[in-house]
matplotlib code that plots the C-alpha trace (Angstrom):
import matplotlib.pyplot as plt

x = [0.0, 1.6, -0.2, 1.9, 1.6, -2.4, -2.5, -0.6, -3.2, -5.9, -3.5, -3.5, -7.4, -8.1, -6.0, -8.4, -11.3, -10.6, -9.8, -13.3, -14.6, -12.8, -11.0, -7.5, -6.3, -6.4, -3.0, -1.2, 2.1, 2.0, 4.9, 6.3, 3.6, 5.3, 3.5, 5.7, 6.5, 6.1, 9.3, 7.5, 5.4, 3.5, 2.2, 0.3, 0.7, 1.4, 2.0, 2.3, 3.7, 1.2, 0.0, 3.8, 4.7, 1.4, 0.9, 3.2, 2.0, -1.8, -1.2, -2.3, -1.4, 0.6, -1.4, -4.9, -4.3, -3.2, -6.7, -8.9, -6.8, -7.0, -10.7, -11.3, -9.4, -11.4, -13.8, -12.1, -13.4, -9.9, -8.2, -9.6, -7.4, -6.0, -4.2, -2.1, 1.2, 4.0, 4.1, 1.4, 2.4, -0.5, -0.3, -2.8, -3.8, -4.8, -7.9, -6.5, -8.6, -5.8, -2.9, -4.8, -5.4, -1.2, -0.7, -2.8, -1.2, 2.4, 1.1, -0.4, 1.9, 4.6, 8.2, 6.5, 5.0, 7.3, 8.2, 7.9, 7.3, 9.4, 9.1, 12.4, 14.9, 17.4, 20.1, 23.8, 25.7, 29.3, 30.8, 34.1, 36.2, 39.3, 42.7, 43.6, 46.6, 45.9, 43.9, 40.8, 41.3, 38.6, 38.1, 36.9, 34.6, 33.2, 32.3, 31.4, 28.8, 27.3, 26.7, 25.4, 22.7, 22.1, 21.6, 19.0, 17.5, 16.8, 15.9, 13.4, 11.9, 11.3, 14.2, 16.1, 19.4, 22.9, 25.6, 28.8, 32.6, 35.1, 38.4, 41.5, 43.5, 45.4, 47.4, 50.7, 50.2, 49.1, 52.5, 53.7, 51.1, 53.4, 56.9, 56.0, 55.1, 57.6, 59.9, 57.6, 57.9, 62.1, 61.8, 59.4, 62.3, 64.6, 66.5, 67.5, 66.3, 66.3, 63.9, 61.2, 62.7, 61.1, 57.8, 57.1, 54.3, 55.5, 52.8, 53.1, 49.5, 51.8, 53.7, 51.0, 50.8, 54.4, 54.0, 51.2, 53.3, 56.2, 54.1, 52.2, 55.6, 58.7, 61.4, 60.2, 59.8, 63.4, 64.5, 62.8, 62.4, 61.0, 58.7, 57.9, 57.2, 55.3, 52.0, 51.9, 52.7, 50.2, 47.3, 48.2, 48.6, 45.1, 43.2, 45.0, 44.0, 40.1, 39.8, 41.2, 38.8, 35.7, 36.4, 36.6, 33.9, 31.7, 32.6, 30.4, 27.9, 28.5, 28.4, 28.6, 26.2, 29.2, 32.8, 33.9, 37.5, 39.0, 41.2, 38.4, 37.9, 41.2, 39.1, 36.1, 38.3, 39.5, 35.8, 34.5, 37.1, 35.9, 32.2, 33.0, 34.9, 31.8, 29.1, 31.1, 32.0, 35.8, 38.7, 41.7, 42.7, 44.5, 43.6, 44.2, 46.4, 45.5, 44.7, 47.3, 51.0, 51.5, 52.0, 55.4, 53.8, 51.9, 52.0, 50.9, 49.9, 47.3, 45.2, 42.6, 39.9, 35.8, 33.2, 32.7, 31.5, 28.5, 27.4, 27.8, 31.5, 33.9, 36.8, 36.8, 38.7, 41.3, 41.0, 44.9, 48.5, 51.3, 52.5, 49.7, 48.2, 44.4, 43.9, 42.2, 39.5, 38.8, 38.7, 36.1, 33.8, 34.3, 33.4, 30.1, 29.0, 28.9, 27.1, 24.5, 24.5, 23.3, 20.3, 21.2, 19.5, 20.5, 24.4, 25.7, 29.3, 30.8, 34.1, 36.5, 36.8, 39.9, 37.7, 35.7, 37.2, 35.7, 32.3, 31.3, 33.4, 31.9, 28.4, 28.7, 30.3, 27.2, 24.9, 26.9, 27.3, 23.9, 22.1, 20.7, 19.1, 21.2, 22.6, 25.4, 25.2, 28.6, 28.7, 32.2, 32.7, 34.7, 38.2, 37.7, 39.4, 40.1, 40.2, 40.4, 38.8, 39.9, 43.2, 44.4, 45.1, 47.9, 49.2, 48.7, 51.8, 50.1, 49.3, 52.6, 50.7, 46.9, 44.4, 43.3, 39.1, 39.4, 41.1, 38.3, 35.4, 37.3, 37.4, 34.0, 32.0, 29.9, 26.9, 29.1, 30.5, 27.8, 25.6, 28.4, 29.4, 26.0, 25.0, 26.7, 26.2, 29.0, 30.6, 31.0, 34.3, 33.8, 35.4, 35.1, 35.7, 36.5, 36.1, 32.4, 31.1, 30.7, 29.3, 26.0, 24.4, 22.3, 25.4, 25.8, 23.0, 23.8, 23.2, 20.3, 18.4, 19.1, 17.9, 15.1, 14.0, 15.0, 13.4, 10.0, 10.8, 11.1, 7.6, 6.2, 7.5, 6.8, 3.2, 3.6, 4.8, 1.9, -1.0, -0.5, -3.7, -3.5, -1.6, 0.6, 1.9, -1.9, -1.7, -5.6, -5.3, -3.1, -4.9, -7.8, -7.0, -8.7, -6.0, -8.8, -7.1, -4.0, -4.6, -0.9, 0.9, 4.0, 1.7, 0.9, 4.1, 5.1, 2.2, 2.8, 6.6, 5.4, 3.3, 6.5, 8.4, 7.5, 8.3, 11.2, 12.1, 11.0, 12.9, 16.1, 15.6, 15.3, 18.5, 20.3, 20.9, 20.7, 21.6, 18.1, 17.0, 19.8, 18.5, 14.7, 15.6, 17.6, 14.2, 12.5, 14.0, 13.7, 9.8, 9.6, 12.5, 10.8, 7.6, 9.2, 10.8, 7.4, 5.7, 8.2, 6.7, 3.1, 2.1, -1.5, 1.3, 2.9, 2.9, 1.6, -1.0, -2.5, -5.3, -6.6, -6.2, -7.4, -5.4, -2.3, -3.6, -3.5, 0.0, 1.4, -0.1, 1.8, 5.3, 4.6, 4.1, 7.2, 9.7, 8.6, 9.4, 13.2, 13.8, 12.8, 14.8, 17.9, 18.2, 18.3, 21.3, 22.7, 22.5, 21.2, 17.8, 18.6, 15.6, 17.8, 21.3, 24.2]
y = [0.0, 3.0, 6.4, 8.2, 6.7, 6.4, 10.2, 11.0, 9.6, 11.1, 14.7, 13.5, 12.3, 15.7, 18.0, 16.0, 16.8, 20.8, 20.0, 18.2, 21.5, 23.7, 25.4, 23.9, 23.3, 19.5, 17.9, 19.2, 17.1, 15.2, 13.7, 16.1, 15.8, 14.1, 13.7, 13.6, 14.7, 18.0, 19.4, 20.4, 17.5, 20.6, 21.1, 18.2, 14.7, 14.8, 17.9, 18.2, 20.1, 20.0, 23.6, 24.8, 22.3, 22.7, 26.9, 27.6, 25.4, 26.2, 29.6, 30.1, 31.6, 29.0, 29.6, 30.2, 27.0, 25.4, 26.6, 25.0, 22.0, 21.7, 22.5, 19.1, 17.1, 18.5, 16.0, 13.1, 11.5, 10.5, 14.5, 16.1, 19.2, 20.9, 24.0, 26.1, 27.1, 29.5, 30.2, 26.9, 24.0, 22.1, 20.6, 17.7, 16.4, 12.5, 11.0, 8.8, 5.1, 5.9, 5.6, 2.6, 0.8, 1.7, -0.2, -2.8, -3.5, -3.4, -6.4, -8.4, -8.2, -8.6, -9.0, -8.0, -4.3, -1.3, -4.1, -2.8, -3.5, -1.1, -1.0, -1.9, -4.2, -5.8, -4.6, -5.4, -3.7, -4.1, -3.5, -4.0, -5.3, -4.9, -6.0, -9.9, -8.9, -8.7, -8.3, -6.1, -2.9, -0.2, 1.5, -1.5, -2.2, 0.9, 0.5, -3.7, -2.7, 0.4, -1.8, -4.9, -2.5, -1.3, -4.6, -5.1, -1.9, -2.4, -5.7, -4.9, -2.2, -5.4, -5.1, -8.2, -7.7, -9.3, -8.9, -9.0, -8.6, -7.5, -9.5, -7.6, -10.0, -9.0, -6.1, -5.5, -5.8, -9.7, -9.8, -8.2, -10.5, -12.9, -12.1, -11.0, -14.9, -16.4, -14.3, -16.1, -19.3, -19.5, -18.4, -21.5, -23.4, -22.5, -19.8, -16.6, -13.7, -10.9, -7.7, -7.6, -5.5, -2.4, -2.8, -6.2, -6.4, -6.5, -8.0, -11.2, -12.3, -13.9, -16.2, -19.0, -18.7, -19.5, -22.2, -23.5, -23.3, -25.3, -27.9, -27.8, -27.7, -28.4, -27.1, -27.4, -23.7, -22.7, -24.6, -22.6, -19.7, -16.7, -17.1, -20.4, -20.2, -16.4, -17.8, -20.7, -18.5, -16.1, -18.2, -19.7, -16.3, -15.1, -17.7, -17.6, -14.1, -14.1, -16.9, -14.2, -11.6, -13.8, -14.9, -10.7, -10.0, -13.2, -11.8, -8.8, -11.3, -10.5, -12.1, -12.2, -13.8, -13.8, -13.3, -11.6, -12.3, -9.3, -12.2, -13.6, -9.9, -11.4, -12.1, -9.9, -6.7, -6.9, -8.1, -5.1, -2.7, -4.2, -4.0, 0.1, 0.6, -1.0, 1.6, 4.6, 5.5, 5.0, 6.9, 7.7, 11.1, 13.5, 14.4, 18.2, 18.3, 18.7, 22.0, 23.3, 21.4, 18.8, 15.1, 13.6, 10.5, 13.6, 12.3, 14.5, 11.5, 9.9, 7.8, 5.5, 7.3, 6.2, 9.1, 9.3, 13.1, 12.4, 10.5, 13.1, 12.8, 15.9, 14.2, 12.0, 8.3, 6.8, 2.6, 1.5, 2.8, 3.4, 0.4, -1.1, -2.7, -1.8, 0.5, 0.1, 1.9, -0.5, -3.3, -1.4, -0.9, -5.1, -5.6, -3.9, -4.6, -8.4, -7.2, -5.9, -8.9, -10.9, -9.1, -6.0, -2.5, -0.4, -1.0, 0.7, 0.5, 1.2, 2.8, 4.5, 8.5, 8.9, 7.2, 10.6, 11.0, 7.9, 8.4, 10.5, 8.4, 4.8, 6.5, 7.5, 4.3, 2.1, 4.5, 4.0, -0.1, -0.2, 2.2, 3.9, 0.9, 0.3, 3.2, 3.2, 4.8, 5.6, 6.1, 7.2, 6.1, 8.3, 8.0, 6.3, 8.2, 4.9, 6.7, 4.9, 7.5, 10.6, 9.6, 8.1, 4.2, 3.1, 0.9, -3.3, -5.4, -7.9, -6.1, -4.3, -1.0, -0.5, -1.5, -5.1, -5.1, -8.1, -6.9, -4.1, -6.6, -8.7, -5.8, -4.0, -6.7, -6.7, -4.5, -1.6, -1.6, -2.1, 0.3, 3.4, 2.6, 3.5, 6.5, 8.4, 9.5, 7.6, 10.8, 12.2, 11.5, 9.0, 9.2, 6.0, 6.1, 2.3, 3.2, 5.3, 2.8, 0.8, 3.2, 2.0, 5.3, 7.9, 9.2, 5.6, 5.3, 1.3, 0.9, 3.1, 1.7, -1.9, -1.5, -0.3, -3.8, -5.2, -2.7, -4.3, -7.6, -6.8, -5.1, -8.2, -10.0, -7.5, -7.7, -11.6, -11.0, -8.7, -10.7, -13.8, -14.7, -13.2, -15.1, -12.2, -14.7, -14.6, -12.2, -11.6, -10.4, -7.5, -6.9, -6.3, -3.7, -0.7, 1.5, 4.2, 4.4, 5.5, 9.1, 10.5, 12.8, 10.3, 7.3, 9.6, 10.3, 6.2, 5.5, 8.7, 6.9, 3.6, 4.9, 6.6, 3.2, 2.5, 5.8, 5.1, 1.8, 3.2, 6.9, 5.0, 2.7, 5.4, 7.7, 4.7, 6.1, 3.3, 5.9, 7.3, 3.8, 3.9, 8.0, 6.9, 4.3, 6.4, 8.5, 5.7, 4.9, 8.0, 7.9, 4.7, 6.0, 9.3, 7.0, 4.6, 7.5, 10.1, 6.8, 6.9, 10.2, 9.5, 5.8, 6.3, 6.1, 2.8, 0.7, -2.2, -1.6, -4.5, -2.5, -1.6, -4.7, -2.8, -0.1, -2.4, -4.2, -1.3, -0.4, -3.8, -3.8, -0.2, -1.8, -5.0, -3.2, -1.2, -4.0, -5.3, -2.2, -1.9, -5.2, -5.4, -1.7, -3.8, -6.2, -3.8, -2.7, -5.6, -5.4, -7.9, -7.4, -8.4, -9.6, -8.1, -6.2, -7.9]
z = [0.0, -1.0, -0.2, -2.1, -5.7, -4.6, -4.2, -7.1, -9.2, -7.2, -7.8, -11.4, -11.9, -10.2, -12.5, -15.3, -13.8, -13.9, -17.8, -18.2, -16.5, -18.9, -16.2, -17.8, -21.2, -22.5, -23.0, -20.1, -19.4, -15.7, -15.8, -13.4, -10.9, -7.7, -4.4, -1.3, 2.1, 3.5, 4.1, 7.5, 9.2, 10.7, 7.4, 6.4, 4.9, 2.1, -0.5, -4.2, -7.0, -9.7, -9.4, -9.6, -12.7, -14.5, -14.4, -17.2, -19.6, -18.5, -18.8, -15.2, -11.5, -9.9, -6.4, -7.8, -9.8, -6.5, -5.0, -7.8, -7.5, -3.5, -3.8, -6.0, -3.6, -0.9, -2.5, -1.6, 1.4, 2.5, 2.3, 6.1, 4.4, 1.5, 2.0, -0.4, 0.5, -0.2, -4.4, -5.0, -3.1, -1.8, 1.2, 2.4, 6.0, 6.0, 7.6, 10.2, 8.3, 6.0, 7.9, 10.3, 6.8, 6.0, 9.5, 8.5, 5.2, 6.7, 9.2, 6.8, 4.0, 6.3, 4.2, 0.8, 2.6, 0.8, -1.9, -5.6, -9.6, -10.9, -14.4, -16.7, -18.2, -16.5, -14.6, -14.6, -11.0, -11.4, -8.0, -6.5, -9.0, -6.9, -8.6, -7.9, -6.4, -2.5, 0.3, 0.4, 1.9, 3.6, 0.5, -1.7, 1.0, 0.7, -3.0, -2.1, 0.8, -1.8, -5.0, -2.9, -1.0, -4.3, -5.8, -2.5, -3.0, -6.7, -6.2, -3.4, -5.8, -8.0, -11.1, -12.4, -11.3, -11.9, -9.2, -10.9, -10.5, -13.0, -12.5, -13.9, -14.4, -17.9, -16.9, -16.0, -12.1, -12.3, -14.0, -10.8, -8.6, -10.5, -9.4, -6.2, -5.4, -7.2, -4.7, -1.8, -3.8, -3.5, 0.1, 0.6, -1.1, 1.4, -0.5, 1.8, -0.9, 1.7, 1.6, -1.2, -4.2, -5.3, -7.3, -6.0, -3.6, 0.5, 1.8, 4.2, 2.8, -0.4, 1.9, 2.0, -2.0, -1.9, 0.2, -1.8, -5.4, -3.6, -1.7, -5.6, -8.2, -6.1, -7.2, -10.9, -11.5, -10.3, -13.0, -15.6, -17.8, -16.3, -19.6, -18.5, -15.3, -15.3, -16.9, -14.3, -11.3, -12.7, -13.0, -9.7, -8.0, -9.4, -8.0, -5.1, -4.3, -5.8, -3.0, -1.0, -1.8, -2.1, 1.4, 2.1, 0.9, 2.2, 5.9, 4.9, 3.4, -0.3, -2.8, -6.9, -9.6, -12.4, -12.0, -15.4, -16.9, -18.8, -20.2, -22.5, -23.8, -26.0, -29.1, -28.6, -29.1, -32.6, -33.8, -32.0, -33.4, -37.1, -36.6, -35.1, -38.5, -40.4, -38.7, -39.1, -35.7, -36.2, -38.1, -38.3, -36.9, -34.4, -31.0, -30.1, -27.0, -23.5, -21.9, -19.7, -19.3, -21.7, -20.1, -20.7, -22.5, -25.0, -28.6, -31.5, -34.0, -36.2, -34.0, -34.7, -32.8, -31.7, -32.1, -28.8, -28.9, -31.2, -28.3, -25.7, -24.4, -24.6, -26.9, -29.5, -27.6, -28.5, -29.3, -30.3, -28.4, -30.5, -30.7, -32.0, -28.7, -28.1, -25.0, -21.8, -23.4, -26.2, -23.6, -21.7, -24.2, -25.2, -21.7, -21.7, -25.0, -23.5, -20.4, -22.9, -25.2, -22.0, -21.8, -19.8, -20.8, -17.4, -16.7, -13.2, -12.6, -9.1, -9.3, -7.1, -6.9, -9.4, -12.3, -12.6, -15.6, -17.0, -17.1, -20.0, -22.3, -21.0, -21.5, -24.7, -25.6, -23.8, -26.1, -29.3, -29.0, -27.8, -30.7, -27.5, -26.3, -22.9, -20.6, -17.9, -14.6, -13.1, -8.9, -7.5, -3.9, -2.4, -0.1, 3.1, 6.1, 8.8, 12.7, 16.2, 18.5, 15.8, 15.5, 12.1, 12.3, 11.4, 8.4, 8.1, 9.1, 7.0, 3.6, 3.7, 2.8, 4.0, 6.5, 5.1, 5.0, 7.0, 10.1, 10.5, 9.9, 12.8, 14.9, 14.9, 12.9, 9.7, 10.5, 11.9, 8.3, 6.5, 8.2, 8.3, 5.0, 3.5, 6.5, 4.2, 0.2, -1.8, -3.2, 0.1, 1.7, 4.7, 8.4, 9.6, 13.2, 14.9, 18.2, 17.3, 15.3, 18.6, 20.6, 22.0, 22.2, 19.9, 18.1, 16.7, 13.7, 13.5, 17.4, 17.5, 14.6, 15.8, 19.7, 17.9, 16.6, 19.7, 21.7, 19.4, 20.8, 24.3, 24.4, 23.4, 26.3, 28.3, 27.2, 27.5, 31.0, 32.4, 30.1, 30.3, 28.8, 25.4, 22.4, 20.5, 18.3, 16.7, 13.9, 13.3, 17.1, 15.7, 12.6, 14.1, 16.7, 16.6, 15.8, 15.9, 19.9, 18.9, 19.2, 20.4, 18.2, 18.7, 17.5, 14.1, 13.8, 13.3, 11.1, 8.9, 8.5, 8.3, 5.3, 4.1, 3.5, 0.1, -1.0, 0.1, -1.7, -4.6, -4.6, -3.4, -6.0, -9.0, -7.8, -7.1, -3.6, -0.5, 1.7, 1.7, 3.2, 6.2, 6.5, 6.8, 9.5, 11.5, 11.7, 12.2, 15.0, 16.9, 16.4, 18.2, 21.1, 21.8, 21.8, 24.5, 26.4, 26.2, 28.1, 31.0, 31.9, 31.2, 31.8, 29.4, 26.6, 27.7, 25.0, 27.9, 29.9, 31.6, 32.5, 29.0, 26.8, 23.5, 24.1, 24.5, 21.3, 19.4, 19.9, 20.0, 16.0, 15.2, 16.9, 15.2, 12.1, 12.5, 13.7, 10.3, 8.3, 10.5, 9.9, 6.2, 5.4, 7.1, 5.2, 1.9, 4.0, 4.5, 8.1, 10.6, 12.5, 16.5, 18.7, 21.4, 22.5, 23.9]

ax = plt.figure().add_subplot(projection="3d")
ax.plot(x, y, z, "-o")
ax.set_aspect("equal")
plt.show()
């Protein structure tokens, strides 16, 4: 049940009435007709733009529109108010049925309340896609924990959606990955090779891959060829380390539908280089330079060049280096023209902040290879500042160079992580504070949102304590509460959020923002703790009161209703749901 999509076609079928009655021009666009939240609770309900987004094009005063608007849905048995405010936003006020009947719905659709049919196509989220050369480290699990609650999120609006991971592994660093091991390999052999040369990886987390190539070759490898022995060490190594980051990124309960190889791209480059020559969209030309200082590596020479700026980027790309070798750009494009050959028409990619630079030319290049069919979204995670009590923390002993993911799941756990990680928009620098993401107080959003649910379960046994005769677990004994008791400004204030939930879902889901989800808990949260704590003073608001069974009923539904709706925006975080706090 969602109030809000119900009153924008109410908005809608009353803007159509005032056509039928001649007071408005036929033809008027809607699309920009939104019904939402009153930037003041104070205000009303609900409040709409139509009068602002419709007066130009009617030809019309944006508040006396808004007046002939509020007085049609004045007509509607469910609006108790509709007020015009500031240049010709209308505001409505709610009969209560409404929100009891929002309550109602949350009970008895339980998991599926909020839950959405988005229209669409399906998705492809590409997330992670850390080098196979180490450890995971704070930052990747910043842009891991964002594209899985994305997945979640655009899943719970009710997309098809792939999860998938991009393994680099045809580069020069897995030729690095390579050498760095082999190094660990002849110390597992015995040999003394002293400190880890420059431009080999330091970290001790090579040692058991070492290990595991003598225990696996013997000395074999010694006695080769570096250009015998680098593909097999290679090969070795990479596996080695996406076991590694799988088992990272299953300690923050992630996990992939495909794992993609840029290795097979081998082949698919050259025929997609051919079929860009056939449509036009490449030639041979040269790029004008750079504004500013020229780079050392600046070559003034014919290139063999994609159109990228007929589709929207600044610069026309180019697909081959100078000595003949196809760019990184040309494997990109390979990569996700196969994403949309298996099916996918909305591609999001989850990058790090220094691939800004990226993102017009891989959008352009998604709307050439598509013919406009399929289109990329690009969201940059930004840096992830690591404190202990506002004090840096300092570097890993066992990844040579960075805090491993790993060590900071092991100290403050997965939900801490997951939680912080998205209480924050993803191109918004992150402090990420070990010792405050513990905290069990206000300050900490993951703490306070969880003691919420289990503050839920503990009123039901207080209630099973104090009335021992009534069976709670019944849910038509919920369902039917008159919720026409609750009466309390706090109790309007959790139904008017409960109603807000699949708003939510659904404007998280289209801006491809999960923080909005870990922002509405948070709220949320404090509805039902100022609740709990406004009951302390005044014991008619007690959610158990022996003494009045329906009016215990009655509130017992509304924190049934909203343990469902914490629990279920959780788990499109990612986060566990606790019955109670240890």
């Amino acid at each position: 049940m969602n109030i809000f999509a119900t009153f924008e076609a109410r908005v809608r079928a009353a803007v159509q009435g005032l056509i039928r009655a001649g007071q408005l021009p036929e033809g008027l666009d809607l699309s920009r007709v939104v019904v939402e939240p009153p930037r003041d609770a104070s205000h009303g309900d609900l409040a709409t733009n139509a009068a602002l987004v419709l007066a130009k094009e009617a030809k019309s005063n944006p508040k006396a529109l808004g007046e002939a608007l509020a007085a049609e849905l004045r007509k509607d048995p469910d609006v108790v108010e509709a007020s015009v405010a500031g240049p010709g936003f209308i505001n409505l006020r709610l009969a209560p049925g409404l929100f009891h009947a929002v309550v109602r719905a949350a009970l008895s659709e339980g998991d599926a309340y909020g839950r959405g049919a988005m229209p669409g196509g399906k998705v492809n989220i590409e997330y992670v896609s850390a080098n196979p050369t180490g450890p995971m480290h704070v930052g990747h699990g910043r842009g891991a924990v964002f594209g899985d609650a994305l997945a979640n999120l655009l899943v719970a609006s009710g997309r098809d959606v792939t999860r998938e991971y991009y393994i680099n592994d045809a580069g020069a660093q897995v030729d690095v990955l390579a050498r760095s091991a082999f190094l660990r390999y002849r110390e597992a052999l015995g040999e003394a090779v002293g400190p880890v040369p420059e431009g080999l990886y330091p970290g001790d987390y090579l040692v058991p891959v070492g290990r595991a190539l003598a225990e696996t070759y013997g000395r074999t490898l010694v006695e080769q060829s570096e250009t015998e022995w680098l593909p097999v060490v290679r090969a070795f190594s990479i596996d080695a380390m996406m076991e590694l980051i799988r088992g990272d990124l299953a300690r923050l309960g992630i996990h992939h539908d495909v794992f993609f190889s840029e290795a097979t791209l081998k082949d698919a480059v050259p025929v997609l280089l051919a079929e860009l020559r056939e449509k036009g969209l490449v030639y041979e030309g040269r790029l004008p330079p750079p504004k500013g200082q020229l780079p050392e590596d600046w070559e003034d020479r014919e290139q063999t060049l994609f159109r990228t700026v007929e589709f929207g980027d600044d610069v026309d790309r180019p697909l081959l280096k100078s000595d003949g070798s196809f760019t990184y750009f040309a494997s990109d494009i390979a990569y996700h023209r196969d994403k949309i050959r298996r099916g996918a028409t909305d591609l999001i990619d989850v990058l790090g902040a220094d691939h800004g630079g990226y993102v017009k030319r891989m959008q352009a290049a998604v709307k050439a290879v598509s013919g406009g069919h399929a289109a990329l979204d690009v969201k940059l995670c930004q840096l992830v500042r690591l404190l202990r009590a506002g004090e840096p923390v300092k570097m890993s002993k066992r990844a040579g160079e960075f805090i491993t993911l790993a060590e900071v799941v092991d100290e403050v756990g997965r939900d801490a992580i997951r939680f912080m990680m998205l209480y924050r928009k993803n191109d918004a620098t992150l402090d990420f504070d070990l010792a405050k993401v513990v905290e069990q107080s206000k300050d900490n959003p993951v703490f306070y949102v969880q003691y919420a649910h289990a503050r839920c379960f503990s009123v039901f046994r207080q209630a099973r304590e104090a009335m021992p005769g009534e069976d709670f677990s019944r849910g038509d004994l919920l369902r039917e509460a008159d919720l026409s008791l609750l009466t309390d400004a706090g109790e309007a204030e959790i139904m008017r959020l409960i109603a807000q939930y699949p708003r939510v879902i659904e404007a998280a889901a289209g801006a491809h923002e999960p923080h909005r989800v870990a922002f509405y808990l948070y709220e949320l949260a404090s509805s039902l703790h100022g609740f709990w704590n406004k009951g302390k003073d005044l014991p008619q608001l007690r959610f158990v009161n022996p003494t009045d069974r329906n009016s215990t009923r009655a509130r017992l539904a509304l924190v049934e209703a909203l343990r469902g709706v914490i629990a279920s925006g959780l788990a499109v975080l990612g986060v566990t749901a606790p019955d109670e706090m240890r």
